[in-house]
N, C-alpha and C positions, 0 to 999 in steps of 0.2 A: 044529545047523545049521538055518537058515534053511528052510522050505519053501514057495514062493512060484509062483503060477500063472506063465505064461510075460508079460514087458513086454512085448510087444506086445498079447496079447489085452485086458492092464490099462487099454494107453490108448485101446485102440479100444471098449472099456466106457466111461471116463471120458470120451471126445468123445462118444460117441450121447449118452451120458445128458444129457450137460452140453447139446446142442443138440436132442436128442430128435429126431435125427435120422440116420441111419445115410448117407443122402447129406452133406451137411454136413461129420460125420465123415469122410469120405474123402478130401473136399477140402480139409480141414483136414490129415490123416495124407498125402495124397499117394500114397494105394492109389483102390483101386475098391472100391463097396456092395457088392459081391460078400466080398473080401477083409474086410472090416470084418465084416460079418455071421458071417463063419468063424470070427472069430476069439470074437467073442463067443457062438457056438457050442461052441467050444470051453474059454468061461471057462463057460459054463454047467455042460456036463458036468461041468467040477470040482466049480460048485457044488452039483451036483444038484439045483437047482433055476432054472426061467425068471429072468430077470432082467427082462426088458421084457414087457410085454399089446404083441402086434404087433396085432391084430386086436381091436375094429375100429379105427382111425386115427380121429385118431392117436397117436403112436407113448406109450407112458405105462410109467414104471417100477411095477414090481411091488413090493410091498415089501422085498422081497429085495437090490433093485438099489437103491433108496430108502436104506436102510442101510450099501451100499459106498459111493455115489455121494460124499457128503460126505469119507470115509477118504480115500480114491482122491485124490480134487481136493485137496485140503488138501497129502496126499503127494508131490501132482507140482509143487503151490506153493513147498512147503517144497526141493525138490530145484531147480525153478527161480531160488530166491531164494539159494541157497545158491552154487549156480556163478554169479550174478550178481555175490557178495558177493566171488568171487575176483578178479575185474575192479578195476578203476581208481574206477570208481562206487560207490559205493552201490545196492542194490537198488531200485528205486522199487516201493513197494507200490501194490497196486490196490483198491480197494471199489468192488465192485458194487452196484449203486443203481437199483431198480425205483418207480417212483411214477408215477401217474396220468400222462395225456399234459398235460391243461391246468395241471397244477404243475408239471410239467417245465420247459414251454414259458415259461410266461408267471412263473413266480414262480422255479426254481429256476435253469435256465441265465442268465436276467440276472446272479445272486449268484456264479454259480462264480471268478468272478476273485479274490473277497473272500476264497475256499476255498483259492484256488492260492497268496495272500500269506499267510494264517494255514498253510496246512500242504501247504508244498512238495512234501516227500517222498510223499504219500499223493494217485497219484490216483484221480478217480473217473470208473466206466464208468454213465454213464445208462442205463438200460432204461426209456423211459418207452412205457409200456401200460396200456391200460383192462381189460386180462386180466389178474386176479391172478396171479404167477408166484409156486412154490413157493421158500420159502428152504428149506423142508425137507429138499426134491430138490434143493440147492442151483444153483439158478437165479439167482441172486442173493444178494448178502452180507445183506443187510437188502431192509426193504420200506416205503417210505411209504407207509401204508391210508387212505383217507377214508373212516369212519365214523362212527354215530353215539355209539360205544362202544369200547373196544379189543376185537378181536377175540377170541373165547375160542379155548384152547390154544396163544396166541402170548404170548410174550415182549418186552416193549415199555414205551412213555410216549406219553402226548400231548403231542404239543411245542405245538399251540397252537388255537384255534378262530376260524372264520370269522363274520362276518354276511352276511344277505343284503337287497339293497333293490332299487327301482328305479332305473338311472343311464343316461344318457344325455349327448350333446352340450350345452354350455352357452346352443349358440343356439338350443339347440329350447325352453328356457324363459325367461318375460319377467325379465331383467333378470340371466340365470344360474344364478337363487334359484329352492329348492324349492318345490314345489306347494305353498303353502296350505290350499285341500281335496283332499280324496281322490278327488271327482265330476270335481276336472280333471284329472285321472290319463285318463280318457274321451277326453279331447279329444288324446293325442299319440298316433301310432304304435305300438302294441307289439309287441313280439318273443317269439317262444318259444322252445324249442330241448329235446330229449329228454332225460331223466335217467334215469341208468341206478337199476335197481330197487334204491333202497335202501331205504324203507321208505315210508310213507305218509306220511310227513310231510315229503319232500325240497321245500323251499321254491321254489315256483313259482307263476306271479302266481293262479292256483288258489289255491292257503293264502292268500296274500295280500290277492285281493279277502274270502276267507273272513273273515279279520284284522279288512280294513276296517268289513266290516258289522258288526262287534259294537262299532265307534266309530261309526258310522252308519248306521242303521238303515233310512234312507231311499235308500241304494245302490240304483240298480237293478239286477238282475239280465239282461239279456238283451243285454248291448251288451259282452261281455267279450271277445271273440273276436280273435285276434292279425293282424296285418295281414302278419306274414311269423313263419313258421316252422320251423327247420330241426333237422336230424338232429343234427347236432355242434356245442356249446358253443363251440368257437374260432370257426366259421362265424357266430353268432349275436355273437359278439363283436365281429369284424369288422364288422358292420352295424351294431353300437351304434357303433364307432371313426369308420365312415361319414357317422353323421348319419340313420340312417334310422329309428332308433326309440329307444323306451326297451325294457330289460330287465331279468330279474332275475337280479343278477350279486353273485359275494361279493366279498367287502371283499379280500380275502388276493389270490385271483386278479388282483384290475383296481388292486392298491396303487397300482402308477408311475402309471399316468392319472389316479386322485384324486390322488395327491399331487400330479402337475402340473397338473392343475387342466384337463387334458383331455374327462374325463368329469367329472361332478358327479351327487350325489342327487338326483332326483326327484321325492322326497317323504320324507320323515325315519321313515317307519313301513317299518318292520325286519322280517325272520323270522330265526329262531337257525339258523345252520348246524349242522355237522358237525363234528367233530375230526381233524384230520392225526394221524397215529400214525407211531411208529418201531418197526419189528418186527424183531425178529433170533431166530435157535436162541442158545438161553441158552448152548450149548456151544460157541460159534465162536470158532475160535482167534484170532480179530483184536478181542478184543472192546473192546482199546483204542481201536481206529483207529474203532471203532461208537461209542464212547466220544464220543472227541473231535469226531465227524461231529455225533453229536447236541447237543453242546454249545454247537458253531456255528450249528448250526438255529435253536437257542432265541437265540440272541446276535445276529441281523441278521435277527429279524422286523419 
């Protein structure tokens, strides 16, 4: 016979953990943080040991909780899908889907329609964030990473890699066409906008003018200073969309505007981006639907 902690404390484990959040949880269960806490109190004791670091916030599974969390979810999927399957319908599957907010935004929700005629049955939940979220702790089915490498100790491919250049409005240069020299790069507006810490070489008009002086020696140095610059990448997009400068923006992110012929190059010298990555636990029991996710990815870049 079975011996099983009591269902209630199981899924008042599996909501915190899944929201890392014991309010959340409640709202989600339909008890009070009070209730939710008890009970996971109570699945502790079983285990004899913590499940979550309460202190200090916030709220973070222990490895203890790290190791049920993914059982647990998978279990309550599998029970979900199962009374789904007694219905008139079909179950619709779900994959959850954490990546960056500017590939979210600007490269992945344009495609989703193309997602919803290739694979009806399977939808997907966007988490788009600049905070890695654990698939580990299963926060998410998979993870698109912008790296410059695949992540060590993850499971994954690179589906594909970016460039970066200057691109701006077509009126801001004579005739459309890109700069000729690198010295009238000087003469438009530029843009900046913060990168988060990926390594020293995250391509910014920084590397850039570095780039150009080793094609021209005779660059000056003192006149590089950006005429606006802002905190968030999509802000700084925005102003390029505007008319108000040039920027250094990648190819992947700003595709539909080059392709319509919105924005244009600025000048044809390049810096190499990063790679998109598809990360998953090599043990997840969807790994089909990871499967088929990724092979869409690669098939409408």
């Amino acid at each position: 016979m079975r011996k099983l902690p009591p269902l209630n404390a199981l899924r008042a484990f599996e909501s915190a953990a899944r929201h890392l959040s014991f309010r959340r949880a409640a709202a989600e269960l339909g008890v009070t943080p009070t209730a939710v806490s008890h009970q996971i109190r109570l699945l502790e004791d079983i285990c004899a040991q913590p499940l979550f670091h309460r202190q200090p916030r916030p709220l973070r599974l222990t490895a203890a909780g790290t190791m049920l969390l993914p059982v647990l979810r998978n279990g309550f999927d599998s029970f979900a899908a199962a009374f789904a399957a007694l219905g008139d319908a079909a179950p619709l599957r779900v994959l959850r889907v954490t990546t960056p907010n500017a590939f979210a935004s600007r490269w992945l929700v344009p495609r989703l329609p193309l997602w919803q005629e290739a694979q009806p049955e399977i939808a997907l939940e966007i988490i788009g964030t600049d905070r890695p979220l654990s698939i580990e702790a299963g926060e998410a089915d998979v993870a698109i990473r912008y790296a410059r490498r695949l992540p060590e100790g993850h499971a994954g491919e690179e589906l594909f890699r970016d460039t970066y250049f200057p691109v701006c409005r077509p009126q801001l240069l004579a005739g459309g066409r890109p700069l000729a020299a690198l010295r009238d790069m000087y003469r438009l507006p530029r843009i900046h906008y913060d990168w988060m810490k990926i390594d020293a070489e995250t391509p910014t008009w920084h590397h850039w003018w570095k780039k150009a002086r080793t094609l021209d020696t005779s660059l000056p140095r003192d006149a590089e200073a950006c005429r606006l610059s802002f905190r968030e990448e999509a802000h700084a997009i925005a102003a390029v969309l505007a008319g108000q400068g040039v920027a250094i923006c990648s190819d992947v992110i700003l595709a539909p505007e080059l392709e319509r012929s919105e924005l244009v190059r600025a000048h044809e010298l390049s810096l190499p981006g990063l790679g998109y990555y598809l990360l998953h636990r090599p043990d997840h029991p969807g790994r089909r639907m990871i499967a088929l996710f990724a092979e869409w990815l690669r098939g409408v870049v």
